[in-house]
N, C-alpha and C positions, 0 to 999 in steps of 0.2 A: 139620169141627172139632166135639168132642163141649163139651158145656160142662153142667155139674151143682152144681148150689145145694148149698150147704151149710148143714145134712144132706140136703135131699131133692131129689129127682131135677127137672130142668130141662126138658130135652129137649137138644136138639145146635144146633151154630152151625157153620158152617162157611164156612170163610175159605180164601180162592186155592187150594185143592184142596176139595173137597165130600168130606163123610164120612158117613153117615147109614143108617136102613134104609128099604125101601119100603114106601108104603102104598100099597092097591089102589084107593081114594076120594079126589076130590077135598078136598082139606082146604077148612071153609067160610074164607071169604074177607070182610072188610069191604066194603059196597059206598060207592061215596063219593056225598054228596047235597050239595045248596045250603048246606045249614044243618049239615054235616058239622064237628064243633067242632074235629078234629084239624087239617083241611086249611083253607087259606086262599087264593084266588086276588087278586091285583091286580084293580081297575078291573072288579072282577065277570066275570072271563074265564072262557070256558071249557078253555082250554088254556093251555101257557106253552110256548114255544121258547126253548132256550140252549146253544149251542156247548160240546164237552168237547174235550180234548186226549186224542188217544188214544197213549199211551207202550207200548211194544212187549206191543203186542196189552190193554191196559189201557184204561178208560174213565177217565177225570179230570175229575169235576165242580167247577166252584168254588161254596163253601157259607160261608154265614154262620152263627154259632152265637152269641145270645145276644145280636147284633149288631153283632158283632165275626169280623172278615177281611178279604177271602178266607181258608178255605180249599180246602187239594189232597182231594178225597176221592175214591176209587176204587168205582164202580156195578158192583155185584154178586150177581147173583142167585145164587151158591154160598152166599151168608150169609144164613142164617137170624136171626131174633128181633130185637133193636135194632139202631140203628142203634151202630155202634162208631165210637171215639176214642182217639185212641193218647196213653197218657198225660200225654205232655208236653202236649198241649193241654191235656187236664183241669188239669192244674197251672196253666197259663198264665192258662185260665178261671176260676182259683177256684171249680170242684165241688166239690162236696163228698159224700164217701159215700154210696150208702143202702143199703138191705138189705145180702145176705147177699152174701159171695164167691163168685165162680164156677168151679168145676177143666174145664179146657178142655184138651181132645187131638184132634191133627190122624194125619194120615197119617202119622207119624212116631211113635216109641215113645216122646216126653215127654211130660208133659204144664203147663201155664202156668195160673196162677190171675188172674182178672181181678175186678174188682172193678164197681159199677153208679154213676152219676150220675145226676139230673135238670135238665133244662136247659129254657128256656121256650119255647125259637125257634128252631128250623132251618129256617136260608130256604135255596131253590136257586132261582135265577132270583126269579118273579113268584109263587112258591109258598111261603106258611110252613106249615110242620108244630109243630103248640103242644103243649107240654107232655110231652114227650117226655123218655121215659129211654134212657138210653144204655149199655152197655157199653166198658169201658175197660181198655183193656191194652198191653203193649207188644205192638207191628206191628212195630218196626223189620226185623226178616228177613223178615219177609210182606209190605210193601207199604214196601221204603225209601224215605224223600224224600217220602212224604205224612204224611195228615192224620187220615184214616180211614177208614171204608167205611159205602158206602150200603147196607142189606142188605135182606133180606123188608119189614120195618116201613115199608120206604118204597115199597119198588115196590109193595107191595098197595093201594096210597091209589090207584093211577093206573090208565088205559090209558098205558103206556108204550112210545115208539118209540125203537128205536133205529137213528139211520141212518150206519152208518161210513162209507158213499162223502163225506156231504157234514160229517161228524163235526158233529152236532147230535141234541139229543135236544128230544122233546116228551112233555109230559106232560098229560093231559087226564083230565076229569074221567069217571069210568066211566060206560059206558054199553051199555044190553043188547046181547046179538050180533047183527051185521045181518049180513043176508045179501050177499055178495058169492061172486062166483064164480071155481073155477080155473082157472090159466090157464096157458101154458108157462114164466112170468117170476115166479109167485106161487102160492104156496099156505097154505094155514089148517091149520094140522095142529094135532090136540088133544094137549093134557098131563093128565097127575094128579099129586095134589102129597101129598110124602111128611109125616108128621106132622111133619115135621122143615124143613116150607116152602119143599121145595126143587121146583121142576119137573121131570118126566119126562117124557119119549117115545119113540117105538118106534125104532130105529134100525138099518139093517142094513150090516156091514160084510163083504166076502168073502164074502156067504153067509148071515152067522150074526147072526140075529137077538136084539138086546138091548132091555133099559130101560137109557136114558141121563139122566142129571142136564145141565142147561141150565149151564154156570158162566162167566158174565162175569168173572169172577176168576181164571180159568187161562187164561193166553196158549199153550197145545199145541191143537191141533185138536183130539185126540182121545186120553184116557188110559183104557185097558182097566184094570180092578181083576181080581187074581188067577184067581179061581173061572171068571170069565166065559175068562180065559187057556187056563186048563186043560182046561175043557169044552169048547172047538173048537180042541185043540190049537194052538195059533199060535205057541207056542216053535219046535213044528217045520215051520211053513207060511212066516213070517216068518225065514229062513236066514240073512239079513243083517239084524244088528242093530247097534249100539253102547249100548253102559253110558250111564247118566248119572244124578250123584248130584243132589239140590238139598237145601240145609242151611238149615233156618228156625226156627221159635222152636216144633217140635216134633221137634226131631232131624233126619237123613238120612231124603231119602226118594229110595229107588232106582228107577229105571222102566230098559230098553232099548227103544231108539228103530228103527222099524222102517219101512217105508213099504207101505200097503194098495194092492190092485189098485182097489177101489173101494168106497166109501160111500156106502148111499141114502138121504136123510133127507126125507120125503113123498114127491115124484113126481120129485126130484130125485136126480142122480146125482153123485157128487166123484170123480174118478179119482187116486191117485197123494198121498194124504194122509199126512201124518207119524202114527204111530200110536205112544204110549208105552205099554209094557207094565209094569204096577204087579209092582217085582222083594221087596215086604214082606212080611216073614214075620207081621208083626203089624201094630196100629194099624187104620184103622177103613176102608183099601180091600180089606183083607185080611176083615175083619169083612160089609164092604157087602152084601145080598143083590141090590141092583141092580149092576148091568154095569160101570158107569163115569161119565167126563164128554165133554160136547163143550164144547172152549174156544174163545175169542176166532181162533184160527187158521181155524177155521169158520167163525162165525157174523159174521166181518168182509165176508164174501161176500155178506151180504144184507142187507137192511131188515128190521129185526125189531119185529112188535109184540107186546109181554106185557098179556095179557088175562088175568092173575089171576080174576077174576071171573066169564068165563066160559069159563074152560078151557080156552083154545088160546093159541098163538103164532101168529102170520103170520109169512112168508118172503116176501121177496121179491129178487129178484136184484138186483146191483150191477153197477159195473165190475171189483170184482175177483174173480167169480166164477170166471174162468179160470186164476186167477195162480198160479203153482206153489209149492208147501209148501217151504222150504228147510231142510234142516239146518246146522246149527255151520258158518256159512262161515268163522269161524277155524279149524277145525280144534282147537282146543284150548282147556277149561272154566279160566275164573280167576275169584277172586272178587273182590268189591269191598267196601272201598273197599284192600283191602290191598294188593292186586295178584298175591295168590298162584295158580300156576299149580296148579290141582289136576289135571287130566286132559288127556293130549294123543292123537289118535285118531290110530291106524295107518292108514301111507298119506296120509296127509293131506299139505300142503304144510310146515304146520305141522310135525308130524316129519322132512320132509328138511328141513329149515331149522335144525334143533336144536335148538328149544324143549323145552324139560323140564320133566316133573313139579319141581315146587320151585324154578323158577325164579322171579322178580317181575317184571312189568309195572310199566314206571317212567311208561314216555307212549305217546299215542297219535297220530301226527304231530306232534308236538313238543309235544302237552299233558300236563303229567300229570295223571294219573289222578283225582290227589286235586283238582283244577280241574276237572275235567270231570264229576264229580259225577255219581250213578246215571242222571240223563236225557242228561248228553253222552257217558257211555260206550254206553247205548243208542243213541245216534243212531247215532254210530261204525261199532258191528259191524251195525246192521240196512239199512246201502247196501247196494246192489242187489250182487249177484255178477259177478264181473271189476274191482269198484275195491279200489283198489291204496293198504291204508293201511302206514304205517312205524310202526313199535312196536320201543321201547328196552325191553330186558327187563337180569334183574343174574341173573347165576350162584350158585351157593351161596358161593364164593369173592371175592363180590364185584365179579366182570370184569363191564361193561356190553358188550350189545350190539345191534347196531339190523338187523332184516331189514324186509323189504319184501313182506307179504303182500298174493297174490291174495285176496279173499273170493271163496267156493268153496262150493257144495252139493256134499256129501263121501256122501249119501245115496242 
């Protein structure tokens, strides 16, 4: 996401898709001390431990703001600069303005104007971060059903881990690089960070080696941006693909979805990964001079530590290091909370069944939709493949009707 002061230039923010250009230098980084005024430990700790929900492929931290919550806030290192709030809370909080507007463009050919708060306290867990300004805008198509997003401004205060096998994060106070060694379960791979706060590292997929952006905030494994497409042909290497649009508060953004022989990232290897191919003629993955992103579909596979500070990531493997990348096991895109049928993929079960573009989704074993709310329709479709849900859908005509879908990797 681009975002630009008005009149002068800001730099870029980027939210659930990463947008930005490269830099060849480590950006400097704040280091955190005892007496460090932004950050605040409990009981003089040097670390904090606290459980997130992780919603399909999403980190969900619960946050206090001003001292008042919970709230839902989504940990993302695709977002640069403040930390952000989705309006309604600023309302809710009685912020108030300050500076200047901000003009923000994502991967998509809109672009959204956000505006800046200052708030006194964002606690997470046993950690307050003081005096802090915020970024405020509507989220609702980028992050429905939460609250806001943790971005740069917070993760650089920490060494921060993230552990999806046992969904807990820690946060500790920085400290210079120690030596550890690697291993066949772990490794320390470096990053450099673009002026735009975002992480990068070397990543090789098929072959063809890229810079990749780090984003907690895209639940794909892996999204190619155009140029990188082009330069190793992979329209024509990846034969089998399917379209797929996603529609947020910077317009459509089009990717086909493909699946890779294999991806190395350090001394590790990923066989059989979901790979999106970025299909935009404009906007900022069409712009990017780096590669791409590695999302949540990845990086759920390991323990991860971000060392801002001193330049690296750690990896270390989990239990679901093995587990297979699954595409659309309904066979067919709807949106929420309306129920509309946008896309139904060929060959699918979904198409012999008779599901249509323009159809409505009314329930999902006898819930509807509008009850189940963005976290129970996620539950929903994210069971394992072979369970068997019942979905009432309405014709254009009106006619209801109920089939019985396999969930199905169609990929």
């Amino acid at each position: 996401m681009h975002i630009q002061k008005l009149p002068e230039f800001l730099g870029f923010v980027l939210i659930y898709f990463l947008a930005s250009s490269a830099c060849a230098a480590m950006a400097e980084t704040e280091v955190l001390s005892e007496n460090n005024p932004m950050v605040r430990f409990a009981y003089k700790a040097e670390s904090v431990t606290l459980p997130f929900e992780l919603v399909e492929g999403l980190i969900i931290i619960k946050v206090r703001i001003n001292g008042k919550g919970p709230y839902s806030f989504v940990l993302d290192t695709g977002a640069s600069g403040n930390i952000i709030i989705t309006s309604e809370l600023a309302r809710s909080l009685e912020l108030k303005k300050v500076g200047l507007p901000v003009i923000v463009t994502g991967l998509g050919d809109d672009t959204v104007t956000f505006s800046q708060a200052d708030v006194a306290v964002v606690q997470v867990g046993d950690a307050d971060l003081l005096n802090q300004r915020v970024t405020v805008g509507d989220l609702s198509d980028l992050i429905p059903g939460f609250d806001g997003i943790l971005s740069y401004n917070f993760i650089k205060m920490f060494d921060l881990e993230i552990d999806y096998q046992n969904k807990t994060l820690k946060l500790s106070k920085f400290k210079l690089l120690e030596a550890s060694a690697q291993s066949a379960n772990s490794n320390r791979i470096p990053i450099t960070m673009t002026e735009e706060q975002t992480p990068l590292l070397k990543v090789e997929i098929d072959g063809h080696e890229g810079i990749f952006g780090i984003d907690t905030g895209a639940h794909e494994s892996v999204i190619l941006y155009p140029r990188f497409v082009q330069r190793n042909s992979l329209n024509e290497k990846y034969t089998k693909r399917f379209s797929r649009e996603g529609k947020g508060s910077f317009g459509v953004f089009r990717t086909e979805v493909a699946r890779s022989s294999n991806l190395k990232i350090g001394s590790f290897s990923l066989p059989g990964l979901l790979v999106h191919l970025s299909q935009q003629k404009s906007g900022a993955s069409q712009k990017s001079p780096f590669d791409g992103l590695i999302g949540t579909g990845l990086l759920k596979r390991f323990t991860i530590l971000f060392s801002y500070g001193n330049a690296y990531i750690k990896l270390e493997k989990n239990d679901n290091f093995d587990k297979p990348d699954v595409f659309s096991k309904l066979g067919f895109m709807f949106t929420s909370p309306s129920g509309n049928v946008e896309r139904v993929y060929p060959k699918s079960l979904a198409s012999e069944l008779g599901i249509e573009a323009g159809d409505v989704v009314i329930s999902i074993d006898k819930e509807p939709i509008s009850v189940l709310g963005v976290a129970g329709l996620r539950n929903k479709i994210s069971q394992p493949p072979g369970t068997v849900i019942k979905i009432t859908l309405k014709k254009k005509n009106n006619t209801q009707y109920e089939v019985n879908l396999v969930l199905k990797d169609i990929l």
